[in-house]
C-alpha positions as CSV (number, residue, x, y, z in Angstrom):
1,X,120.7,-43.7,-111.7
2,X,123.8,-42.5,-112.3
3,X,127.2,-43.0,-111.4
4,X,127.3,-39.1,-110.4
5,X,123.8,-38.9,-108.7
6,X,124.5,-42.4,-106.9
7,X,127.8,-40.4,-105.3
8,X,125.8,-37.8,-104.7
9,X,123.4,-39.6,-103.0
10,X,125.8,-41.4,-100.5
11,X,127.9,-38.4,-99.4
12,X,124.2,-36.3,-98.6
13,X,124.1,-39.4,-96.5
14,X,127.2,-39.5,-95.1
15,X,126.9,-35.9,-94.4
16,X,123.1,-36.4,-92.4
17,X,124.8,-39.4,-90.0
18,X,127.7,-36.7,-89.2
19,X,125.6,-33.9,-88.5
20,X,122.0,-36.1,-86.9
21,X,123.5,-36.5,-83.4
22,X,125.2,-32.9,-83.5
23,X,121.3,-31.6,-83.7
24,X,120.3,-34.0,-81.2
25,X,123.0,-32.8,-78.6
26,X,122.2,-29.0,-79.2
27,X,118.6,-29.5,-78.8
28,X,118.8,-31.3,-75.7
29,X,121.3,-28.5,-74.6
30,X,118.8,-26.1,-75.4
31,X,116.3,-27.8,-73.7
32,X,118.1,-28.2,-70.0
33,X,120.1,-24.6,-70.4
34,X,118.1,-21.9,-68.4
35,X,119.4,-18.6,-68.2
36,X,120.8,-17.3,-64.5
37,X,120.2,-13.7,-64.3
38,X,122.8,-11.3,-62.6
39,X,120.9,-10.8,-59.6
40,X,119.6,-14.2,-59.2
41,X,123.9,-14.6,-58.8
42,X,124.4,-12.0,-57.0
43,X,121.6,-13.4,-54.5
44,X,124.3,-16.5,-53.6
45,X,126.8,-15.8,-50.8
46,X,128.7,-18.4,-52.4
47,X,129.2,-16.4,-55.2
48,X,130.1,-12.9,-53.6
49,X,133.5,-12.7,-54.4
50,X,132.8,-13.6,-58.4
51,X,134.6,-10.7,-60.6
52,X,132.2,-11.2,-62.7
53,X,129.3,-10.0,-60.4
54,X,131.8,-6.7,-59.3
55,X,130.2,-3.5,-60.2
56,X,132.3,-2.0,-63.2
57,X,133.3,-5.5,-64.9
58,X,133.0,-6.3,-68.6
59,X,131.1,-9.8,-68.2
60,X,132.8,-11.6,-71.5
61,X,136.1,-11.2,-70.1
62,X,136.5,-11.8,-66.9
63,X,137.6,-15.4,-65.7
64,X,135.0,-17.9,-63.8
65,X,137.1,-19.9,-61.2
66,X,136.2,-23.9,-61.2
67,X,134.4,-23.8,-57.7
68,X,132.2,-20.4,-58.9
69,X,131.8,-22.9,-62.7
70,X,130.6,-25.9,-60.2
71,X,128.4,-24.0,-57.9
72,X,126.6,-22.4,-61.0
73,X,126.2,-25.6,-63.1
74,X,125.1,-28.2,-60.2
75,X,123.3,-26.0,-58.0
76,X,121.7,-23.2,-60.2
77,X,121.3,-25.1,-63.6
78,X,120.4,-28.2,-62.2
79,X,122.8,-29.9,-64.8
């Protein structure tokens, strides 16, 4: 082998260990993620004054506070 393939060899290496545990954490993130519809939200009184859930709001923009983040995570993602 060469001096070039042999380098070439050990970075594609490299590169796998950096990137292996990336996939693994993705894929079990994909696997415990379910998705929480709108009206499965709306159906929570704990969540009734979310802007979010107000008729009218854009839902990418509008801010999640850390109690509404917490209720959604532990209680309706099961995290």
């Amino acid at each position: 082998m060469q001096a070039s393939s042999i380098g070439k060899a050990l970075l594609r290496r490299q590169s796998e260990a950096r990137v292996a545990p990336l996939v693994q954490r993705r894929r079990a993130l994909r696997r415990k993620t379910r998705l929480v519809s709108l009206a499965e939200l709306r159906s929570h009184r704990e969540l009734s004054k979310m802007r979010t859930l107000a008729r009218g709001n854009r839902l990418s923009i509008t801010p999640v506070s850390a109690d509404e983040g917490e209720f959604i995570t532990r209680r309706l993602m099961k995290l």
